[in-house]
C-alpha positions in Angstrom: -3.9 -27.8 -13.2 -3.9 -28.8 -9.7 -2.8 -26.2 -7.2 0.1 -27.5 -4.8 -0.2 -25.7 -0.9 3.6 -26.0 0.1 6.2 -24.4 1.6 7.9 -24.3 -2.1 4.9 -23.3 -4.3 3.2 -20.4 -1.6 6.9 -18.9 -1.6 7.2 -18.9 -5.1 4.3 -16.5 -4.7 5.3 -15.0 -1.5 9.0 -14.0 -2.0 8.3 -12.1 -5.3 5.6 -10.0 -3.8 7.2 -9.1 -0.8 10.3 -7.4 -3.0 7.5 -6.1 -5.4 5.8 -5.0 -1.9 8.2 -3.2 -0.4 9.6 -1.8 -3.1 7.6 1.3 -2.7 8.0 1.6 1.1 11.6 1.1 0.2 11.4 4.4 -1.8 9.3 6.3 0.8 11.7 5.7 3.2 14.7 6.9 1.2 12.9 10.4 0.2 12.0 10.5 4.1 15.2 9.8 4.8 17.3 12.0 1.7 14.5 14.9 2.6 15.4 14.9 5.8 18.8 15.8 5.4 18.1 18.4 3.1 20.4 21.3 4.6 17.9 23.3 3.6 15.0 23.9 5.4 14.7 20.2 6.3 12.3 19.8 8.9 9.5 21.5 7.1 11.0 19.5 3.3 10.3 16.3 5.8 6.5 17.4 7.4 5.9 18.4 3.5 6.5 14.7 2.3 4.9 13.6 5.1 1.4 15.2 4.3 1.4 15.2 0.5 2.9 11.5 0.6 -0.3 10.6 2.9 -2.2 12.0 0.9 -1.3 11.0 -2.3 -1.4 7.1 -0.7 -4.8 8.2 0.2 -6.1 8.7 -3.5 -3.7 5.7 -4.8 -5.3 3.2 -2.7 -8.8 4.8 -3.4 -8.6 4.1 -7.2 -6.3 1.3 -7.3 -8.4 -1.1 -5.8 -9.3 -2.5 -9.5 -6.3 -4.3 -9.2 -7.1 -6.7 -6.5 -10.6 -6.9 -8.1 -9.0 -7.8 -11.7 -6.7 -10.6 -9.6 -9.8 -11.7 -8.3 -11.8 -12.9 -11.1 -8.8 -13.8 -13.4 -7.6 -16.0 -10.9 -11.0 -17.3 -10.4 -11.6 -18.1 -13.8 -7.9 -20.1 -14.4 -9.0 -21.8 -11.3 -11.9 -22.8 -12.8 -10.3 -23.5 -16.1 -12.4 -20.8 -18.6 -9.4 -17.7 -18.8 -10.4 -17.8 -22.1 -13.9 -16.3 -21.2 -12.2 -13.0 -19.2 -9.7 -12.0 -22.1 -11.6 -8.4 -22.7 -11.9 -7.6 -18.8 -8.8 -6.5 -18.4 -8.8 -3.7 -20.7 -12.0 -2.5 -19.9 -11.0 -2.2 -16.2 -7.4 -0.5 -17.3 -8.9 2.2 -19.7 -12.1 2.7 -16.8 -8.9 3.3 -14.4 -6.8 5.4 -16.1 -10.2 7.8 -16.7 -10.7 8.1 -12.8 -7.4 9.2 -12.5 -7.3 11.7 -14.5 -11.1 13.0 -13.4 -9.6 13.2 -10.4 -6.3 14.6 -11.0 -7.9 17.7 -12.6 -10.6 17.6 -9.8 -7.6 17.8 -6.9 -4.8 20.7 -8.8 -7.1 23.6 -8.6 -7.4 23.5 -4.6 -4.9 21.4 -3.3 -3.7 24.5 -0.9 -6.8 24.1 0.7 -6.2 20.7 1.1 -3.4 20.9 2.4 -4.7 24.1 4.9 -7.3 21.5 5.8 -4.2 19.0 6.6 -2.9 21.6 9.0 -0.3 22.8 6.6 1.0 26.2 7.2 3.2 28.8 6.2 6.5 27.1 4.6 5.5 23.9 4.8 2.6 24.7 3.1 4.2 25.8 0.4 6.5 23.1 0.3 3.4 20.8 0.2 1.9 22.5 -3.1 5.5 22.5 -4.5 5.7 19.5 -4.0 2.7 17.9 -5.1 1.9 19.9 -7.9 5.2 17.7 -9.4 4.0 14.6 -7.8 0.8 14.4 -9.2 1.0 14.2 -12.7 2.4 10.5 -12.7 -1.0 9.5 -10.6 -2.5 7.9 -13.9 0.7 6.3 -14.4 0.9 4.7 -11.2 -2.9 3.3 -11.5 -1.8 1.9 -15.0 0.8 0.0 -13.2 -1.6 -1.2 -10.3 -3.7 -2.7 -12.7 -1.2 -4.6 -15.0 0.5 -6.2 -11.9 -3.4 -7.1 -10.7 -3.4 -9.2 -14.2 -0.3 -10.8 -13.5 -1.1 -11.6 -10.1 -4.3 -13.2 -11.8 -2.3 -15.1 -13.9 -0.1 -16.3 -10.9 2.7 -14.5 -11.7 4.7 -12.4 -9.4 8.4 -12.4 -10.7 6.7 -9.3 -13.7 5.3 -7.1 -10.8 8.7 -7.5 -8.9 10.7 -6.7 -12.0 8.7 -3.2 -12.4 8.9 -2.4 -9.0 12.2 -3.2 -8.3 13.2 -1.1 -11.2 11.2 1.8 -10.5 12.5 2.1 -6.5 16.2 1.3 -7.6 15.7 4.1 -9.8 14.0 7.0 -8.0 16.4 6.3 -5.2 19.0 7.1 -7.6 17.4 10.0 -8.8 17.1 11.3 -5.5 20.5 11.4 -4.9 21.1 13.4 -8.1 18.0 15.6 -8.3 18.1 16.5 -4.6 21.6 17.0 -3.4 22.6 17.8 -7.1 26.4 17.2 -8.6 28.9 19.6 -8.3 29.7 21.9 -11.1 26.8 20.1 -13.5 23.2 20.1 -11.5 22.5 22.3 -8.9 20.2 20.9 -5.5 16.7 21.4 -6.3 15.9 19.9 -3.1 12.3 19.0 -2.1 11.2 19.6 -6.1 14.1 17.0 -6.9 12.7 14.1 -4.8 9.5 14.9 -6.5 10.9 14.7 -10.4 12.5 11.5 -9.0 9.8 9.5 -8.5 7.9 11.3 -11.6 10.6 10.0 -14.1 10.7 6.7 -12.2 6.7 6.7 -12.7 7.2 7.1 -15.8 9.2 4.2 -16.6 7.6 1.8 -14.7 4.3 2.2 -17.0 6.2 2.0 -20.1 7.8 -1.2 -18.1 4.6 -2.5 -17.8 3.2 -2.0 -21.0 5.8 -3.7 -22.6 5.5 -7.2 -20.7 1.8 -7.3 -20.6 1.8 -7.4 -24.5 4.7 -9.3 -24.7 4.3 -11.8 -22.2 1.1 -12.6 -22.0 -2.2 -12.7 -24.7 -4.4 -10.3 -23.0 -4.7 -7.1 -25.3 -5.2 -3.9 -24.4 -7.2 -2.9 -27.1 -10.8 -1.9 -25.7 -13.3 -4.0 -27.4 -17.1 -3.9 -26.9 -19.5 -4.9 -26.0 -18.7 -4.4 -22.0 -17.6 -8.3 -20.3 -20.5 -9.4 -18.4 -17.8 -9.7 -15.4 -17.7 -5.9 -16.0 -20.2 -5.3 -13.4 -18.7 -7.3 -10.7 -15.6 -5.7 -11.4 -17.2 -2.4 -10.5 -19.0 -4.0 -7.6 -16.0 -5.1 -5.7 -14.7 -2.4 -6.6 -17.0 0.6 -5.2 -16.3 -1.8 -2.0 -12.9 -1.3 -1.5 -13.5 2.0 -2.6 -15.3 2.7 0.1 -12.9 0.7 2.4 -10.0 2.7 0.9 -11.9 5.8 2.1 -11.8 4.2 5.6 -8.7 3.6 6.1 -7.1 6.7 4.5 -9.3 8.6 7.4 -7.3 7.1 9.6 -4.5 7.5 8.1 -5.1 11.2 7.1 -6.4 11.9 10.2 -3.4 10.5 12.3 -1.6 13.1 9.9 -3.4 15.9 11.0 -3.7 15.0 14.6 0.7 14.5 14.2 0.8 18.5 12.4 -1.3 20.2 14.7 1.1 19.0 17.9 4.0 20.6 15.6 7.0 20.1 13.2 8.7 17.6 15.5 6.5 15.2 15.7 4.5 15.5 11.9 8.6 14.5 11.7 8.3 12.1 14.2 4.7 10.3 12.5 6.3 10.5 8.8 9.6 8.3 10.4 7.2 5.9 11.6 4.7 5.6 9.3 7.1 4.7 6.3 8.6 2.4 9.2 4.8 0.8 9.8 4.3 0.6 5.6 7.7 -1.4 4.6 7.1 -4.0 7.7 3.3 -4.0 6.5 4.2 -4.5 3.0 7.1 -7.1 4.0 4.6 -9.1 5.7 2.1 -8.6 2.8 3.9 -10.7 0.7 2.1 -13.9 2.3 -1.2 -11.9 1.7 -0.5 -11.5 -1.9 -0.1 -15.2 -2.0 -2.7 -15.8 -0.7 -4.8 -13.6 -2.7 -3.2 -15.7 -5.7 -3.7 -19.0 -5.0 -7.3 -18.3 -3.1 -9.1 -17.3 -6.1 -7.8 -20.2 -8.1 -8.4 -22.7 -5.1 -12.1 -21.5 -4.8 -12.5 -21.3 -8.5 -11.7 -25.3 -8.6 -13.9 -25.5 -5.3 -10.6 -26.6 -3.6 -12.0 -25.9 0.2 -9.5 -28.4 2.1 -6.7 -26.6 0.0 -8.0 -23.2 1.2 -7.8 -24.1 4.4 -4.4 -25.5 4.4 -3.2 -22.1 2.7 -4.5 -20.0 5.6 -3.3 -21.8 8.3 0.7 -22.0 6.3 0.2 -17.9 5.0 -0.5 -17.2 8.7 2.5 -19.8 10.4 4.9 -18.4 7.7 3.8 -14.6 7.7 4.3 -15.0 11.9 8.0 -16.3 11.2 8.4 -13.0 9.6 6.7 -10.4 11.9 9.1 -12.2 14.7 12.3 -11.7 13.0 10.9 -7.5 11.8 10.3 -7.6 15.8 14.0 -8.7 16.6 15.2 -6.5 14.3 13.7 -3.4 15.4 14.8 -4.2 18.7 18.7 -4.9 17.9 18.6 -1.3 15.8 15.7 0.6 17.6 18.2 3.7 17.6 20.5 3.4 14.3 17.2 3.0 12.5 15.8 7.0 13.8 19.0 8.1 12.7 19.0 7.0 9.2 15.9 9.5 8.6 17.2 12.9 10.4 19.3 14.2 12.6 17.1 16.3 14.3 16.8 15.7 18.3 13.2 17.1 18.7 12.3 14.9 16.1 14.0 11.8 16.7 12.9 12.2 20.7 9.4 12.1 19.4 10.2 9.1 17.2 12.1 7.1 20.1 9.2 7.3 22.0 6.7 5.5 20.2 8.1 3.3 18.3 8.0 0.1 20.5 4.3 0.4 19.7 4.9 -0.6 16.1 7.3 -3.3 17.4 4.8 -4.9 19.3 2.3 -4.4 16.7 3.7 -6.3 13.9 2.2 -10.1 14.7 -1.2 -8.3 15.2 -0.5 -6.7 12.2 1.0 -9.7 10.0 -2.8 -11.5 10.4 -4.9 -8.9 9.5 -2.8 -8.2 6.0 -2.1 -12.1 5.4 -6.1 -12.4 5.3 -6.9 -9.3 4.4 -5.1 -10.5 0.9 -6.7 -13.8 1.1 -9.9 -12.9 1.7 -9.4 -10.3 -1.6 -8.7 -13.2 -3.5 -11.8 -15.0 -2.2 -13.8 -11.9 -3.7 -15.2 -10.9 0.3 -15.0 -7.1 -1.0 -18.2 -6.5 1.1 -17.0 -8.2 4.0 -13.7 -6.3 3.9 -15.3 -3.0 3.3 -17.5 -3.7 6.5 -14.8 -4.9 8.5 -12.8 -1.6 7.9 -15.7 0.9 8.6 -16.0 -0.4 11.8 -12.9 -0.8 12.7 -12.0 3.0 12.1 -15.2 4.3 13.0 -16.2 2.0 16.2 -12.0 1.7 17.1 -9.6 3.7 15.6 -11.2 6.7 15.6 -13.0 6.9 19.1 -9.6 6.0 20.4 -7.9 9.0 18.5 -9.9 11.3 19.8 -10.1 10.4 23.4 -5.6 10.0 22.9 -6.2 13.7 22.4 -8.1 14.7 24.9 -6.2 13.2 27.3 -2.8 14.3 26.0 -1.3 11.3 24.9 0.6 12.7 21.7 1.4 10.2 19.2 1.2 7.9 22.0 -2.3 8.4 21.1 -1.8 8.3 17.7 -0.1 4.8 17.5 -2.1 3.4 20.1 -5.0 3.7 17.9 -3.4 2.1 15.0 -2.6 -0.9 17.1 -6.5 -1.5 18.3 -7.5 -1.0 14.6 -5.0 -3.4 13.1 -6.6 -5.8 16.3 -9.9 -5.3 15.4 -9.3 -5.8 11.4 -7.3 -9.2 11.7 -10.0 -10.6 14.5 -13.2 -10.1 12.5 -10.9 -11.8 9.5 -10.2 -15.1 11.5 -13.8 -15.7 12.8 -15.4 -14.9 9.0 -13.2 -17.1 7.5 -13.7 -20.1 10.2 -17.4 -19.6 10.2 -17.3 -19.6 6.5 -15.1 -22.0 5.6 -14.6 -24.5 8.0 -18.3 -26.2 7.6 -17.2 -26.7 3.9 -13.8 -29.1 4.8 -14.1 -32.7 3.4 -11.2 -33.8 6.2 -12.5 -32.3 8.9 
């Protein structure tokens, strides 16, 4: 089947992976904001989040790269018309998943106080975080399981599924968190902090037994492991151990921006987990052109389709810009009513006010290095994207972090360095993909 590039067909794509995409930045941003309001010791409850959320992101994003891998080649081969030939991948790659996550689940409990002491975590907050987490953790597999059904259905070119699970499991945990964490009079006491964290465990919970249920029912993949391994098993690994190690790049930015936010204190780890969630919903918001773009690449270069590539960049990019302009406006018209949704705390939302025109401003730079970023998943460029991000954080980000501190720039520092990595990520992108692709155009 031919692929149509139109406004109508990339937004069939688009508009059900941005809800599915910001579904979980959503969520983050109501425990931010419910935890900090907790009467209750709410400034550390809201540093505590902050640091085992990051954290938690950080090992997510590390092991559920399989899903954009299993898009990859299942959108490949429909492209290409031989789905037939990948029907055994996809449990293989679900049942390698869910062992990772559990290897590293029982690898993390044991000593997660010292990696949290490592975070900067101390005294109350501290034990907040291992509270906290120790709850948290338990639906990690789940999540992966998740990851990687919604990476099949992306393959298959289907994002309504994926938006149906997420949207669920948000709507959900946000209603769990007004129960668990506030608690109803004369029936459930507040269990606070622990409460946001048993919301988004049940919600986890749900979402996997979601998932299960339309992946055998909706499509004709099984999920009964079958040997011997899929040839493609290998380059499922491959791209893989790439973003693997591109996850691990930019969750050290990320993880270290946390610890760089703790050690200037509780206002402004308060101040960082505000804008952070902030920075993850627009991301993810703008993502949603990425994910289509991951979609429809791999099946475009599966049917060699290199004039249709091209025409899908250049409308991902034009439409994700449309976007990032009316997030910018936005954030303008409600720069203060947006601080106060999350606390109520002056020190804190001082430190917020401050920096967050820098995210403003960042969001068209942004909005093209996650619109090709997906595409260029979708393309299979794991290398290049692993590249890309090691020298981004490590020759940009980082360098620029370090010297924010030594001068005493704060999370001035902090944010600026965000902005030249997200500059760094979406230029390399645009020349790769032009140098690449452009020779290849039959209408040039």
């Amino acid at each position: 089947m031919k692929t149509i590039i139109s406004f109508k067909s990339i937004n069939k794509l688009a508009i059900p992976a941005t809800i599915a995409g910001i579904a979980e930045p959503i969520l983050s941003i109501t425990d931010t904001a419910i935890v900090g309001n907790i009467p209750v010791n709410g400034v550390e409850s809201l540093a505590a989040a902050g640091i085992v959320g990051a954290f938690l992101s950080m090992i997510i994003w590390i092991l559920g790269q399989t899903r954009s891998a299993i898009s990859a080649i299942i959108s490949q081969y429909l492209g290409a018309g031989k789905l037939s030939e990948v029907k055994t991948l996809p449990a293989q790659a679900i049942y390698l998943n869910i062992g990772l996550s559990v290897l590293v689940l029982f690898s993390t409990i044991f000593i997660i106080e010292d990696i949290f002491m490592l975070l900067n975590a101390s005294g109350k907050i501290l034990d907040l975080c291992v509270s906290y987490y120790s709850i948290r953790v338990w639906g990690f597999p789940l999540t992966l399981f998740v990851f990687a059904v919604m990476g099949i259905f992306r393959g298959l070119q289907n994002t309504y599924y994926p938006m149906l699970i997420a949207i669920t499991g948000a709507v959900l945990n946000i209603v769990l968190d007004f129960i668990f964490v506030y608690g109803i009079e004369d029936l459930l006491s507040p269990m606070y902090l622990e409460g946001a964290a048993y919301a988004s465990l049940i919600a986890q919970v749900v979402m996997a037994i979601m998932a299960f249920v339309l992946l055998v029912t909706k499509t004709d993949i099984s999920l009964s492991l079958k040997l011997p391994l899929h040839p493609e098993l290998g380059r499922l690994v491959g791209m893989s151990l790439n973003l693997f190690v591109r996850a691990l790049a930019l969750n050290t930015a990320l993880i270290l921006a946390v610890r760089e936010a703790t050690a200037l204190g509780d206002q402004y780890i308060g101040a960082h987990t505000i804008a952070i969630n902030i920075w993850l919903f627009t991301s993810f918001f703008i993502d949603g052109y990425g994910a289509a773009g991951n979609i429809m690449g791999g099946k475009l270069l599966g049917a060699k389709n290199y004039d249709g590539l091209w025409l899908l960049a250049k409308n991902i990019i034009k439409y994700g810009l449309v976007i990032s302009l009316i997030l910018m406006g936005m954030g303008v018209l409600f720069y203060q009513p947006i601080g106060l949704l999350f606390s109520k705390e002056p020190d804190i939302l001082n430190a917020f006010y401050a920096i967050f025109f820098i995210i403003i401003i960042g969001l068209p730079i942004n909005m093209v290095a996650f619109v090709l970023d997906g595409l260029f998943k979708g393309l299979g460029e794991m290398k290049y994207l692993r590249n890309v991000l090691l020298l981004a954080t490590f020759l940009g980000f980082v360098p620029l972090l370090f010297l924010g501190k030594y001068l005493q720039w704060d999370l001035y520092g902090i944010w600026a360095s965000f902005t030249l990595w997200m500059l760094l990520r979406g230029a390399a992108l645009v020349w790769k993909f032009r140098r690449k692709f452009r020779p290849l155009l039959q209408n040039t």
